[in-house]
C-alpha positions as CSV (number, residue, x, y, z in Angstrom):
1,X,41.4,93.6,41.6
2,X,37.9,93.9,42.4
3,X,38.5,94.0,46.3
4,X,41.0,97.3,45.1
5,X,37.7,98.6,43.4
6,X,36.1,98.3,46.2
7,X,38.6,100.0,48.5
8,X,38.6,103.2,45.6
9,X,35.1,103.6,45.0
10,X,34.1,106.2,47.7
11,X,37.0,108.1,46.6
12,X,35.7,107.6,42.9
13,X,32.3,108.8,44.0
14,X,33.5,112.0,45.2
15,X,35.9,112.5,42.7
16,X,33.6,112.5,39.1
17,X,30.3,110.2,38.4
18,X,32.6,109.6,35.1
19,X,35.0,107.6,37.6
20,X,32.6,105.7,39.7
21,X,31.3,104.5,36.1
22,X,35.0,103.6,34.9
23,X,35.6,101.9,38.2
24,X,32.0,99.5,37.6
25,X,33.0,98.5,34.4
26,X,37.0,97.7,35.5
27,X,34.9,95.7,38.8
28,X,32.5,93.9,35.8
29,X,35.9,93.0,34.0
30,X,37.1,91.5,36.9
31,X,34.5,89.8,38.4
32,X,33.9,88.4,35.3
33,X,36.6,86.1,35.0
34,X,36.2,84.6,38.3
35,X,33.4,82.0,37.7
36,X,35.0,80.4,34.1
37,X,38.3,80.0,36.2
38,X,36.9,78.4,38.9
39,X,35.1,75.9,36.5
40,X,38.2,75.2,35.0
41,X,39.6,73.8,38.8
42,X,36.5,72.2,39.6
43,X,36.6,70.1,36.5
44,X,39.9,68.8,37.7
45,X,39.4,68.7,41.7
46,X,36.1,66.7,41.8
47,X,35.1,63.4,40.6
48,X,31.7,63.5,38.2
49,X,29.7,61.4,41.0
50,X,30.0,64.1,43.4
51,X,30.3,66.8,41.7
52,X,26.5,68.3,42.4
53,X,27.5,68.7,46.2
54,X,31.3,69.9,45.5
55,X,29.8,73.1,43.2
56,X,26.9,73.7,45.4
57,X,29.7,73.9,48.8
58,X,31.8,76.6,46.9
59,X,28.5,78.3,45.2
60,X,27.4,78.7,49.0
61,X,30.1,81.2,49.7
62,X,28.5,83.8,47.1
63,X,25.4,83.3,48.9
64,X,26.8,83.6,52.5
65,X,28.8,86.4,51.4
66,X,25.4,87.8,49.9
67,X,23.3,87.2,53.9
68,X,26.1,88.7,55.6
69,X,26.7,91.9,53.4
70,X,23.1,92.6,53.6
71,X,23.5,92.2,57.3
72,X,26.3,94.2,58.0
73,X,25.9,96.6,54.9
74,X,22.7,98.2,57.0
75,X,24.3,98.4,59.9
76,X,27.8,99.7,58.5
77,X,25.5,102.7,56.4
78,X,23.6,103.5,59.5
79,X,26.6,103.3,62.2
80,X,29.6,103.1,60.2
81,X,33.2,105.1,60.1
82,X,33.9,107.4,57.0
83,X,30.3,108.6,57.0
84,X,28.7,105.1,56.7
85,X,27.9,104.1,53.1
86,X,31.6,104.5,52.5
87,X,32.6,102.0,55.4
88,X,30.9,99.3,53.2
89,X,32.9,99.7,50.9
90,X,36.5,99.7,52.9
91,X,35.5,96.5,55.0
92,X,34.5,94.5,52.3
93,X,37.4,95.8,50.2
94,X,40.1,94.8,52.8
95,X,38.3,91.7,53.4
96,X,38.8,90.4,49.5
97,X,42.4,91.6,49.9
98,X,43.3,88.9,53.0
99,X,41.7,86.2,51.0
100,X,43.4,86.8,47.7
101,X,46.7,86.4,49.5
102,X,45.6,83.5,50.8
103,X,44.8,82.2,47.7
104,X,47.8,83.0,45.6
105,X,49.5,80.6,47.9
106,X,47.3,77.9,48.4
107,X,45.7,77.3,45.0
108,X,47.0,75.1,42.1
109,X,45.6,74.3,38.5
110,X,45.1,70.6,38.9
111,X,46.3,67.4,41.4
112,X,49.3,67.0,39.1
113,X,50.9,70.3,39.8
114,X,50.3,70.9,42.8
115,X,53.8,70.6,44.8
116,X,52.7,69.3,48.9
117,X,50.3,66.5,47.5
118,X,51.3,63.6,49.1
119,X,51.9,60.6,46.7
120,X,48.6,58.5,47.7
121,X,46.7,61.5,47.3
122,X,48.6,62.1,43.5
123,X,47.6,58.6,42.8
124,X,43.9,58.7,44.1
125,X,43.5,61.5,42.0
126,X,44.8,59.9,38.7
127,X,42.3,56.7,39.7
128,X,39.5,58.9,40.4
129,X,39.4,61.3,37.3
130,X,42.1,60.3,35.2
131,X,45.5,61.5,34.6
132,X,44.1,63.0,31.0
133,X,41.7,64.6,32.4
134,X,44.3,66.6,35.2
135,X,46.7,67.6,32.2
136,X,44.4,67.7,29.2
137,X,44.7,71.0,27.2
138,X,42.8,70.0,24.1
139,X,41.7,73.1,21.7
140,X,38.2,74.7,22.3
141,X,35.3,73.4,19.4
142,X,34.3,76.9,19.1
143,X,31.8,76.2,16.1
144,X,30.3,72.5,18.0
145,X,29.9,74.5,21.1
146,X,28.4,77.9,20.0
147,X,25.8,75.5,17.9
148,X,25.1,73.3,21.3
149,X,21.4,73.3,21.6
150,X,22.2,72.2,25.3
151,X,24.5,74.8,25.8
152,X,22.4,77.7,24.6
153,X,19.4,76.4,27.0
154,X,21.7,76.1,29.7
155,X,22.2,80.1,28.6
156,X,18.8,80.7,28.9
157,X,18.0,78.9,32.2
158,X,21.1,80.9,33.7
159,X,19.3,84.1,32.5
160,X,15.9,83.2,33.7
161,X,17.5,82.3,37.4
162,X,19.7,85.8,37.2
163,X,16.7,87.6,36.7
164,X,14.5,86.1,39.4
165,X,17.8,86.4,42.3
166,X,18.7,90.0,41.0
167,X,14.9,90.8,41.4
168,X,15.6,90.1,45.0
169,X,19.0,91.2,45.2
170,X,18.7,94.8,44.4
171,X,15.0,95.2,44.5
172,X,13.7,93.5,47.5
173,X,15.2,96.6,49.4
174,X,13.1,99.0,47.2
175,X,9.8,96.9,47.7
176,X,10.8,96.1,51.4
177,X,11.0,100.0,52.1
178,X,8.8,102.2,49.7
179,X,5.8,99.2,50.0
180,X,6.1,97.4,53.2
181,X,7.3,100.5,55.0
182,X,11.0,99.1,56.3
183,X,13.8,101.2,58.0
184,X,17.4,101.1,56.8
185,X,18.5,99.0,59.6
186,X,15.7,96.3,59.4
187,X,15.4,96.6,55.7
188,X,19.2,95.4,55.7
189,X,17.9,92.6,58.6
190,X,14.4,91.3,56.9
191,X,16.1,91.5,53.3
192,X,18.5,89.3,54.2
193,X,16.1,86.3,55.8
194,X,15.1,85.1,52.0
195,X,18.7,84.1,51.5
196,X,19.0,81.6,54.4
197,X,17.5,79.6,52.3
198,X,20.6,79.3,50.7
199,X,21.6,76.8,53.4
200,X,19.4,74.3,51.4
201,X,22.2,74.3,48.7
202,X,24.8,71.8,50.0
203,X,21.5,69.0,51.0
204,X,20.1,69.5,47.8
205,X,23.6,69.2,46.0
206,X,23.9,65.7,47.8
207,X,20.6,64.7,47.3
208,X,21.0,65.5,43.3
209,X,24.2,63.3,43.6
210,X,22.7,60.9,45.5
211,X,19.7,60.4,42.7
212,X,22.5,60.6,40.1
213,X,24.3,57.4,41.5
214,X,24.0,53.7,39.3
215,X,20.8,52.4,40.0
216,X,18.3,55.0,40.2
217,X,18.0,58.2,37.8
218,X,19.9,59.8,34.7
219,X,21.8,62.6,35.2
220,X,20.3,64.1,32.3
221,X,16.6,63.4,34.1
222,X,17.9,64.7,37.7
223,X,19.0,68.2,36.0
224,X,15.6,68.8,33.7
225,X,13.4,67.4,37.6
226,X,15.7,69.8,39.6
227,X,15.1,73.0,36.7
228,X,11.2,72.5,36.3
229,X,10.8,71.8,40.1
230,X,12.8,74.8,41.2
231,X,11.2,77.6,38.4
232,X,8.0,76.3,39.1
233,X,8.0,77.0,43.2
234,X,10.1,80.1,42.7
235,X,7.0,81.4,40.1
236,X,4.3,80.4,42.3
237,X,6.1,82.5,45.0
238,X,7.0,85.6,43.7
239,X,3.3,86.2,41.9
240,X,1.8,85.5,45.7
241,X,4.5,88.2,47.1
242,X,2.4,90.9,45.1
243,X,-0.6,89.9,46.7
244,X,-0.6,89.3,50.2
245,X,-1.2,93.0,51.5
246,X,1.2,94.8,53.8
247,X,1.8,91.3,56.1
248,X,5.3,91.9,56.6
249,X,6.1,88.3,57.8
250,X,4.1,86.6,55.2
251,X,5.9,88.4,52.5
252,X,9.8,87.4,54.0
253,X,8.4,84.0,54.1
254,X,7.3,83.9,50.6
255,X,10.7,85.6,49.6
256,X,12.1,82.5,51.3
257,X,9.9,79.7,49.5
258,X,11.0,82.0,46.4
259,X,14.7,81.3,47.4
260,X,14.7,78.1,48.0
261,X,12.8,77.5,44.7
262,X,16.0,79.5,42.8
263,X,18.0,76.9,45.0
264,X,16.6,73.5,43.7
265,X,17.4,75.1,39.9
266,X,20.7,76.2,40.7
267,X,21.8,72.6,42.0
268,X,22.1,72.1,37.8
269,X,22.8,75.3,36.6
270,X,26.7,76.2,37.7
271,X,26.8,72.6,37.1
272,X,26.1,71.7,33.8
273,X,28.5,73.1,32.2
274,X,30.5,70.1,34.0
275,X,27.8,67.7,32.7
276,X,28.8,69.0,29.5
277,X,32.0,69.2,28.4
278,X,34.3,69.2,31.7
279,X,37.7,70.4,29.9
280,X,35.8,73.0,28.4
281,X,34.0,73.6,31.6
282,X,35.4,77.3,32.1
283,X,34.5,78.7,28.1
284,X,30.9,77.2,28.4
285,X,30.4,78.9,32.1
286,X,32.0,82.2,30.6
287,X,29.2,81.8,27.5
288,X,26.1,81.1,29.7
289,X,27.1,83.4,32.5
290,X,27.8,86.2,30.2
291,X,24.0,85.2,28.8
292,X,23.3,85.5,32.6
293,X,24.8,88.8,33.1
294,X,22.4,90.3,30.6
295,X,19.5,89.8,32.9
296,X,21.2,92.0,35.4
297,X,21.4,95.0,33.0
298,X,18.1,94.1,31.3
299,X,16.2,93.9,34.7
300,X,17.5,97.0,36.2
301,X,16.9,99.0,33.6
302,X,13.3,97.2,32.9
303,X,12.2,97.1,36.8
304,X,13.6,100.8,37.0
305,X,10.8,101.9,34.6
306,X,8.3,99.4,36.0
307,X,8.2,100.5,39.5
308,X,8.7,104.4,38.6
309,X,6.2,105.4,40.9
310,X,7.0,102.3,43.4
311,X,3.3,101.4,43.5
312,X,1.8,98.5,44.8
313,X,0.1,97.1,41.3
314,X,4.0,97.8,39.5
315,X,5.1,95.6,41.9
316,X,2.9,93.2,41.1
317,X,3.4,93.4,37.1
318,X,7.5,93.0,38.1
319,X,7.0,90.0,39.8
320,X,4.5,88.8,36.7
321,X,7.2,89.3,34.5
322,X,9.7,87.7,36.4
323,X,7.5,84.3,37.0
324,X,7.1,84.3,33.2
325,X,10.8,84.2,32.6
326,X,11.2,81.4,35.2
327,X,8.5,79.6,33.3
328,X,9.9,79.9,29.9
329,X,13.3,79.3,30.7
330,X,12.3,75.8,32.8
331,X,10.5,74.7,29.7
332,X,13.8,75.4,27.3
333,X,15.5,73.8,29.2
334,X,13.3,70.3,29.9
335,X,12.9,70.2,26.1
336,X,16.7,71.4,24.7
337,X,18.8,71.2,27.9
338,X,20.9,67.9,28.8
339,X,22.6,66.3,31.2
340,X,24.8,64.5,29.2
341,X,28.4,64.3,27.6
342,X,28.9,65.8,24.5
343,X,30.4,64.6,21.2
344,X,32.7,67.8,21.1
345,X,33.6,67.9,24.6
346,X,37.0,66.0,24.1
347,X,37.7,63.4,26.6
348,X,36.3,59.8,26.1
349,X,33.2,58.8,28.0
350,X,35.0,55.9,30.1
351,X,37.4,58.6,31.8
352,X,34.5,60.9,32.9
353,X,32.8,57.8,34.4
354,X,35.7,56.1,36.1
355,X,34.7,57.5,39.3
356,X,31.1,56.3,39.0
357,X,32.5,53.1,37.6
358,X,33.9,52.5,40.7
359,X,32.0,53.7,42.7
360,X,29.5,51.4,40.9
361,X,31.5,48.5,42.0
362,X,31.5,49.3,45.5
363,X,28.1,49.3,45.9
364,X,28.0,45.7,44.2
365,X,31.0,44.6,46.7
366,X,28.9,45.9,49.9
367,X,25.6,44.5,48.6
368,X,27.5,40.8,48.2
369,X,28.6,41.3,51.7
């Protein structure tokens, strides 16, 4: 649906502003189902010891996805068919069609419905996670769950991290052209250098796993390092961006320390939720990433006004504001977030930890040897 949006929306633009807006908020609807679904496979196509590295290797598709349509969205508005801008549009539409073909015949809900898995593949499957956990429906503890203190500083940490990438997202471009003086084409280039920090993702998804493993650290003390660690540098970084003059390399590099900051925190933020509650995976990422989504409106709207006369010093008081959010949203969660199973989350602490349970016993085995 959304890649049909996409394909529409010059049309819509021309048509009525009226239709563009309908066409936003059917692309919202759509796009906003995506991430809860996804949780909803992960929980039952990954085991809990590796399951750091597994969300951060599909996460690193929206970020790819986000360097490369910055890339080519620059070039395709200055040298594109259909007038430009509109040729952004029409690739990236009939680029989300191919896929979702693809997908409606490759993916299934779980190991144990899925019809080519091989019979040692079924059965590492129901060793690894459990067969209750790969056919578990159990009903959704609204009340337990909308009460989670963990859950709702999850929320908040997912807002504070939307706010600081949407900051660069959409504005970066703004600040990159009316302050440090960029052209469309190497706006669309330099904008686009921050996010190769995104790269660090799948390393520091491993190395959280890694930390995770029997023998060295908590999972619940691996998420609260990885949140304060990454808020902290991505704060530091984005206050110095407002304050470096008009050194055009200096400020891409800063954007990229900035990055990889977002990128330590968001080795525990899509992956929480799995920390959490793993059959419930899916309605706790649709709660905190609808939290989330609010700091997209809020900070379009509130930057908008901000930078009205795309000054210098407004710059500098957006990217205030947005350390402070960082800040306060790495302390909620270090004091109220957790990395640990909850009572409501309806599967028995000895089948989430099989996997590490065995894995566990490997390590003793290899040690003996």
């Amino acid at each position: 649906m959304l890649s049909v949006m996409s394909l529409l929306t010059p049309t819509a633009a021309r048509l009525h502003f009226g239709v563009l807006m309908l066409l936003r908020v059917l692309s919202g609807l759509a796009d906003g189902v995506l991430i809860p679904a996804m949780h909803a496979l992960i929980a039952r196509w990954s085991t809990s010891r590796n399951r750091s590295v597994v969300v951060m290797v599909i996460f690193m598709g929206v970020n790819v996805g986000v360097v490369v349509g910055m890339l080519l969205s620059g070039v395709l508005c200055d040298h594109g068919f259909a007038g430009g801008w509109p040729s952004v549009f029409y690739v990236f539409g009939m680029v989300g069609c191919v896929w979702s073909a693809a997908w409606f015949l490759l993916c299934y809900d779980s190991p144990a419905t899925h019809p080519r898995m091989s019979t040692a593949e079924r059965e590492y499957w129901e060793r690894a996670i459990g067969m209750t956990q790969l056919v578990a429906r159990p009903p959704t503890p609204w009340r337990k769950m909308l009460t989670s203190f963990p859950v709702w500083a999850l929320a908040i940490a997912f807002f504070a991290d939307f706010w600081g990438y949407d900051t660069l997202v959409t504005w970066t471009p703004v600040f990159m052209h009316d302050v440090l003086g960029f052209g469309m084409t190497n706006n669309g280039a330099f904008s686009a250098v921050p996010f190769l920090a995104t790269g660090s993702l799948v390393p520091l998804g491993w190395f959280a796993d890694w930390l995770r493993s029997p023998g060295r650290l908590s999972t619940n003390v691996v998420r609260k390092i990885f949140i304060a660690t990454g808020f902290v540098l991505a704060a530091c970084m984005i206050i110095l961006v407002g304050y470096i003059g008009c050194n055009r390399a200096l400020a891409v590099a800063l954007m990229f320390l900035f990055i990889f900051g977002l990128c330590i925190a968001f080795t525990v933020i899509p992956v929480n939720q799995l920390d959490l509650a793993p059959l419930h995976a899916g309605k706790v990422m649709g709660l905190t990433n609808f939290v989330a989504c609010l700091a997209s409106l809020v900070a379009a709207n509130v930057i908008g006004v901000m930078t009205y006369s795309s000054t210098r010093s407004e710059w500098q008081n957006v990217f205030f504001l947005s350390a402070g959010i960082l800040v306060v949203g790495g302390i909620i969660f270090v004091i109220f977030g957790s990395g640990n199973l909850q009572s409501w989350a309806g599967i028995d602490l000895h089948c989430i930890d099989i996997d590490l349970q065995q894995q566990q016993k490997e390590d003793e085995e290899s040690s003996r040897i």
